[in-house]
MARBA-3410 file (N, C-alpha, C, O; in Angstrom, 1 decimal):
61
91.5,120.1,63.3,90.8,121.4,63.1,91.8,122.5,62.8,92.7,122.6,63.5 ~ 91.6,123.2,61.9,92.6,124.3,61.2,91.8,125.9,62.0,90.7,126.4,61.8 ~ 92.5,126.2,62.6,92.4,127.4,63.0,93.4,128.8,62.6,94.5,128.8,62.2 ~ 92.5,130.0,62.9,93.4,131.0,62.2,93.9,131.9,63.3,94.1,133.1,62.9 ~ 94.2,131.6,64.4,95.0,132.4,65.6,94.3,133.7,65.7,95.0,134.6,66.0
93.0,134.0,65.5,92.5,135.5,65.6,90.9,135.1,66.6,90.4,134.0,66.6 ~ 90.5,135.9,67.2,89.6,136.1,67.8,88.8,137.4,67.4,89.5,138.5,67.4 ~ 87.4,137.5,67.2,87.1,138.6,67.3,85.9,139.1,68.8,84.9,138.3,69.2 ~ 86.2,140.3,69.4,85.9,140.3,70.6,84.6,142.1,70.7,85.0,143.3,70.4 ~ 83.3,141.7,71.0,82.5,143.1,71.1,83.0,143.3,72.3,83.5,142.6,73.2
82.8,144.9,72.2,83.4,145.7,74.2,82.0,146.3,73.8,81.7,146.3,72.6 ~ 81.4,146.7,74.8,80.5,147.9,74.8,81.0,149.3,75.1,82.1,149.6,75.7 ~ 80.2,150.2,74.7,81.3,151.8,74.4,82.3,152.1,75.7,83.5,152.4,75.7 ~ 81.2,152.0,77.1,81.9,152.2,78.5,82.9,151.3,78.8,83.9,152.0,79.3 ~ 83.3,149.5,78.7,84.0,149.4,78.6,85.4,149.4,77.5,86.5,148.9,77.8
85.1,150.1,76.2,85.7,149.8,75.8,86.7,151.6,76.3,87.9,151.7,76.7 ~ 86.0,152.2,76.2,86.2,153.4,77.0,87.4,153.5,78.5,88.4,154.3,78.7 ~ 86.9,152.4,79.5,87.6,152.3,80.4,89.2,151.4,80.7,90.2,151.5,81.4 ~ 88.7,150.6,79.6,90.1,149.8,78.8,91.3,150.9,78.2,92.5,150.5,78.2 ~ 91.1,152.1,77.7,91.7,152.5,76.5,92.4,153.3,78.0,93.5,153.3,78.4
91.3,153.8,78.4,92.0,154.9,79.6,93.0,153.8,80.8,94.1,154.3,81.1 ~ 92.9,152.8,81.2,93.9,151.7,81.7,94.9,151.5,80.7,96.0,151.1,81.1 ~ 94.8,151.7,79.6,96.2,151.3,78.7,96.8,152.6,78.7,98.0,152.5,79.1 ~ 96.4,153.9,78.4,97.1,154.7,79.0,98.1,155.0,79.8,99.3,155.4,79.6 ~ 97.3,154.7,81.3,97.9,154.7,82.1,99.0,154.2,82.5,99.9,154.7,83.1
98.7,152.7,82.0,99.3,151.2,82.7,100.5,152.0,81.1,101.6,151.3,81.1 ~ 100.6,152.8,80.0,101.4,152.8,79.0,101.4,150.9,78.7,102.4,150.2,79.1 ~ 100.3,150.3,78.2,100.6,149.2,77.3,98.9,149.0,76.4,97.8,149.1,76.7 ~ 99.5,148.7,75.1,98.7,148.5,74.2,97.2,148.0,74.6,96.9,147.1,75.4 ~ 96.3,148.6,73.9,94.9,148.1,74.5,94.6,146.8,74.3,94.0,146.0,75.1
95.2,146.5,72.8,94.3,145.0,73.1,95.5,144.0,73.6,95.5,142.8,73.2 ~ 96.6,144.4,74.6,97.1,143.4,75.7,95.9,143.4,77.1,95.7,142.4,77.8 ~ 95.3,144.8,77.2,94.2,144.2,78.2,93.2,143.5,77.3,92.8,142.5,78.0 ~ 92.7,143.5,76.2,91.7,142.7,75.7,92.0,141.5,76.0,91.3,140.8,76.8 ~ 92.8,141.1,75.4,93.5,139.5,75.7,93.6,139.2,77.0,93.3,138.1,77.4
93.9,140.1,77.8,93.9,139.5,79.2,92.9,139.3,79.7,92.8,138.4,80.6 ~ 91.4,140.1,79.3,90.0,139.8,79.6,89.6,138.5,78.7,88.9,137.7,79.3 ~ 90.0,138.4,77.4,89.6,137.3,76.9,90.2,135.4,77.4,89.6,134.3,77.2 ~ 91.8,135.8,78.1,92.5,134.9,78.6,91.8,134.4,79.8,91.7,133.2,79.9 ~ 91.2,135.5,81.0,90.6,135.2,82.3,89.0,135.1,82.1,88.2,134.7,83.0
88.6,135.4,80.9,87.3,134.5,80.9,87.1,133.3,80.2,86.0,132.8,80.3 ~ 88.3,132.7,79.1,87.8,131.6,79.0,88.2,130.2,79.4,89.4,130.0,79.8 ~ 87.7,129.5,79.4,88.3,128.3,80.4,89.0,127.2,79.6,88.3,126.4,79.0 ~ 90.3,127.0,79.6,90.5,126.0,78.8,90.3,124.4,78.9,90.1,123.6,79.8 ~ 90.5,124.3,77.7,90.0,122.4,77.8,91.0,121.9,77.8,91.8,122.4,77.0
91.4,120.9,78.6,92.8,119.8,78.3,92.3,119.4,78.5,91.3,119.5,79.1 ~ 93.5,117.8,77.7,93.1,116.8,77.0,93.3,115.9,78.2,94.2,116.3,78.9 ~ 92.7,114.9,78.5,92.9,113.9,79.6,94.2,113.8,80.0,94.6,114.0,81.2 ~ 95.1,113.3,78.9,96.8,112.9,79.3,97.0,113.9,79.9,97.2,113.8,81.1 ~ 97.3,115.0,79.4,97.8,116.6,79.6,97.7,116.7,81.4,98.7,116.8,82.1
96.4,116.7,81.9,96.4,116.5,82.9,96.7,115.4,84.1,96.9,115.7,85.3 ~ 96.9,114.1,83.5,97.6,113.4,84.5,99.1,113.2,84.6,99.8,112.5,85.4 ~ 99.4,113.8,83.5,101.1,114.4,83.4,101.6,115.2,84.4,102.6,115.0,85.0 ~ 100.3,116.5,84.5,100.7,117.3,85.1,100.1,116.9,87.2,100.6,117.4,88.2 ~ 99.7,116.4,87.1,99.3,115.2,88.5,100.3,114.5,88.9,100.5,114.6,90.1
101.4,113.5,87.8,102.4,113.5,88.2,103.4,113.6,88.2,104.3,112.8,88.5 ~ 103.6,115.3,87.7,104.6,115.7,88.0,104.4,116.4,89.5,105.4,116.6,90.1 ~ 103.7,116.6,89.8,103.5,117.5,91.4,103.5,116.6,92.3,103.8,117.0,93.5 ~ 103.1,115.2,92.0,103.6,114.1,93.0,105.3,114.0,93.0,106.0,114.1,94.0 ~ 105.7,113.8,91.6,107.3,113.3,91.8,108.1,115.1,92.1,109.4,115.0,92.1
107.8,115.7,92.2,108.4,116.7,92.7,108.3,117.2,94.2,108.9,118.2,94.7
END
C-alpha cells in the first residue's frame, strides 16, 4: 500500500482555538499538539511477529 505521510485532521473553532493558545504558551508549533492528539487517539496495529519479538525481548531481559 503506497502512502503519502500526510493526514488531514477537522478541529472545531473552540478546540482549535484552545490548541493555538497551548502552543503559545507551551512556545511550540500548533500542529506538534495536533499530532500529539492525532498520536494518542489512534491505536496502532502491529503485525503479529512485531509483537512476539517484543514478548521476547522483555522475557530475555
Amino acid at each position: 500500500m503506497k502512502t503519502d505521510g500526510q493526514i488531514q485532521v477537522t478541529l472545531s473553532d473552540e478546540l482549535l482555538e484552545d490548541l493555538r493558545a497551548q502552543a503559545r504558551e507551551l512556545n511550540v508549533p500548533l500542529k506538534w499538539l495536533v499530532a500529539g492528539l492525532v498520536c494518542d487517539t489512534l491505536d496502532p496495529i502491529e503485525p503479529p511477529n512485531r509483537q512476539d519479538s517484543r514478548r521476547s525481548a522483555r522475557h530475555v531481559a
